[in-house]
N, C-alpha and C positions, 0 to 999 in steps of 0.2 A: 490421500484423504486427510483432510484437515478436523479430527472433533477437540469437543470441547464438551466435559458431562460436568454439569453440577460446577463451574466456578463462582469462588463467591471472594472478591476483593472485598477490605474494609479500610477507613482511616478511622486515627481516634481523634475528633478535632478540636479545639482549641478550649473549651468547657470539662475537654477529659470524655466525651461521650463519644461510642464507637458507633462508626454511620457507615454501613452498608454501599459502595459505590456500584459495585456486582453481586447481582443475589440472585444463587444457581443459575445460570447462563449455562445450558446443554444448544449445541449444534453440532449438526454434521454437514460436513460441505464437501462435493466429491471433485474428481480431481479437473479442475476443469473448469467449475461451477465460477461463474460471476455472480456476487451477491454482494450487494446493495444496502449498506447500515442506516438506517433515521431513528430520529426521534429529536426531540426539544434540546435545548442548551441544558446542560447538567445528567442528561438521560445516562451518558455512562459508553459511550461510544469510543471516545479515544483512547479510554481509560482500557477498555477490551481490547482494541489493536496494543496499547501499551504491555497488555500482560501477554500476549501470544506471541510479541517480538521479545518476553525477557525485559524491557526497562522496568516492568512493575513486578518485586517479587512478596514474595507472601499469603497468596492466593490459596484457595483448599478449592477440594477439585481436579479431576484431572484433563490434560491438555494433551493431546498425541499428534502426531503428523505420520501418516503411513504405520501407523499401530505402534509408533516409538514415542514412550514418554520424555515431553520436553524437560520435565524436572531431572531427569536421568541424563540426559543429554550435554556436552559440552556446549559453551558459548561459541566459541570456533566451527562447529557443527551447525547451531542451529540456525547460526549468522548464515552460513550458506541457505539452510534452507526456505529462509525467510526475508525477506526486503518487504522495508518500509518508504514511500515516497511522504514526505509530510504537506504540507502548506508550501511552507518557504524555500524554497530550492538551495539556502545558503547553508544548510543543514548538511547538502550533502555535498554539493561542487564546494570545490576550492578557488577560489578568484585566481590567486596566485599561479596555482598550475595550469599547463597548457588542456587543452581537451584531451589529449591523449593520456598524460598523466594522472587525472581524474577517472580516465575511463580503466588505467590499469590497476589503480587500487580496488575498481568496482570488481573487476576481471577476476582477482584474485580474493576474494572475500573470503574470510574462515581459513586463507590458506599462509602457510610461511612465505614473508617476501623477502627480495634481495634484490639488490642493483641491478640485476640483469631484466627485470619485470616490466619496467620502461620501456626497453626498444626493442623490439621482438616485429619483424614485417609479418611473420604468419598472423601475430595478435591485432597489426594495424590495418591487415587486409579485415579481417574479421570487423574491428573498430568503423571503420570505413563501409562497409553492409550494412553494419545494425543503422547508422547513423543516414543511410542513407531514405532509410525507411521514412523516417522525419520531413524527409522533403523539404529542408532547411539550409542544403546545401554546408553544412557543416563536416561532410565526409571532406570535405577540401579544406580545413582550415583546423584540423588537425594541434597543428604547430601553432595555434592562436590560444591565447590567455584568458581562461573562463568571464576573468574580468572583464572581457570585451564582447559579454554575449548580452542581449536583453533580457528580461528578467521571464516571457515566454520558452527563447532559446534554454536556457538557465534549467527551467523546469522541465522541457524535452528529453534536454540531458541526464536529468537526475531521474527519467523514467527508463530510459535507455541503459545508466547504468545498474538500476534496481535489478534490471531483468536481463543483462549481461552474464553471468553466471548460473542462470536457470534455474532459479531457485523453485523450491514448490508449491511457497503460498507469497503469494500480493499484495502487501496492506498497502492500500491509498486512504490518507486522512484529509480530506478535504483537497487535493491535490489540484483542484483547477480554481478553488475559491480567490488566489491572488490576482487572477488575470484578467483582463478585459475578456468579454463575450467572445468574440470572436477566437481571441487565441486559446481560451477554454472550450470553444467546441472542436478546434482542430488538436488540442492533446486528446480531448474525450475519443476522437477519430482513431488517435494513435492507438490510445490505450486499448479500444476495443480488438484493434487492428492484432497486436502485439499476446493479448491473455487468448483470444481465438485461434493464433498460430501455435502458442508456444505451451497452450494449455493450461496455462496457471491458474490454479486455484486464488480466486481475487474476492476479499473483500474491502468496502471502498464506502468510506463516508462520505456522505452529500447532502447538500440543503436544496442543490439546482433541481428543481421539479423538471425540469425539462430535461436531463440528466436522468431522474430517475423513471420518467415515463419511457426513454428510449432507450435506457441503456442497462445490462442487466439480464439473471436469469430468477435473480428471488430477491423480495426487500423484504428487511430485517425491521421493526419495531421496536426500540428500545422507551420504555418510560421507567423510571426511578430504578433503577439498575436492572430493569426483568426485558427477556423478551416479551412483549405482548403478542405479539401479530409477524406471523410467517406468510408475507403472500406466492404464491407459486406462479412460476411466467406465464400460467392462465388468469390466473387470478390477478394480475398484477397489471395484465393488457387491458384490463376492464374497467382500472381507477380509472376516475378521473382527476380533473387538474385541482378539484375543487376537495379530492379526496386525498390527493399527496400532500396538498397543502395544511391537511388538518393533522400531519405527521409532527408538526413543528410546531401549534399552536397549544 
């Protein structure tokens, strides 16, 4: 279980005045739960996956996963228990390395590496499963150069490797907003595909109203750093297209 009681991030910005970015943000998300972040540009959305992944410190509050404080917690730890997929997929693949190379530094997250980590057949059968799932036929191409994937392929991978390791919570930031329609409904496919198998606790910022009418078990509200509005997957079957869209306005 993923909570979070009472976080409250601030910056102090450029007049010397401290501005609130998170103000007492409590949730609890159980293990498993797909849930759904909105709200308007500035609301404070990324800035929340940034503090539960660790990039943002200085927060009061506290932040737990399975009743263990993150503040307590080593970086090498919480890297396992936690994957971020972003926007950009070049965040996380390496152009330069082949997909299996990419895929073993994913393999090993939080853990000590060494030369041997590369080529392991028991790791490439595994490599080769997960990949298959994608339906992209990338389980065969293996030995090919991130370089030479599209920037769809690209972001397949970097969800694939997010959730390589089995981490126990999910942040997706915006993760299908670079792609054309099409190939953002066939990640949205995977990803549903992928947190319902493996049970990951996911939560997953989005603007796509059609995204958040289908996909999901609760969506989140954020206005000026607060949650406003917890809808429950009854409550949430009932928006309409004309009620998500006023999430953003």
């Amino acid at each position: 279980m993923l909570e979070l009681d009472k976080i409250t991030f601030s910056i102090r910005n450029e007049e010397g005045v401290t501005q609130k970015i998170l103000d007492h943000i409590s949730l609890k998300a159980k293990k498993g739960e797909f849930i759904i972040v909105s709200g308007r540009n500035g609301a404070g959305k990324s800035t929340l996956l940034n503090v539960i992944t660790g990039e943002l410190t200085g927060y009061t509050g506290a932040l737990k996963i399975n009743q263990h404080s993150l503040k307590k917690t080593a970086p090498e730890l919480r890297s396992r228990w936690i994957s971020k997929v972003s926007q950009n997929p070049k965040e996380a693949v390496i152009d330069d390395f082949t997909i299996e190379e990419n895929m073993a530094f994913a393999y090993l997250r939080g853990q000590k590496r060494g030369l041997h980590w590369f080529r392991s057949q028991q790791r490439r059968k595994i490599f080769q499963q997960k990949l298959g799932i994608l339906e992209m036929n990338l389980e065969n191409r293996l030995s090919d150069r991130a370089k030479m994937l599209s920037g769809g392929q690209k972001q397949a991978l970097s969800l694939i490797m997010a959730t390589l390791a089995s981490p126990e919570v999910l942040l997706l930031d915006e993760h299908t907003s670079a792609l054309d329609p099409k190939m953002a409904e066939r990640i949205m496919e995977i990803t549903e595909k992928i947190v319902r198998t493996e049970k990951i606790t996911t939560l997953m910022i989005s603007h796509n109203i059609s995204h958040l009418h289908k996909y999901g078990d609760r969506i989140l509200t954020l206005d000026q750093g607060k949650i406003v509005r917890d809808f429950s997957q009854k409550e949430k079957e009932a928006l309409t297209r004309s009620d998500l869209k006023s999430f953003y306005e």
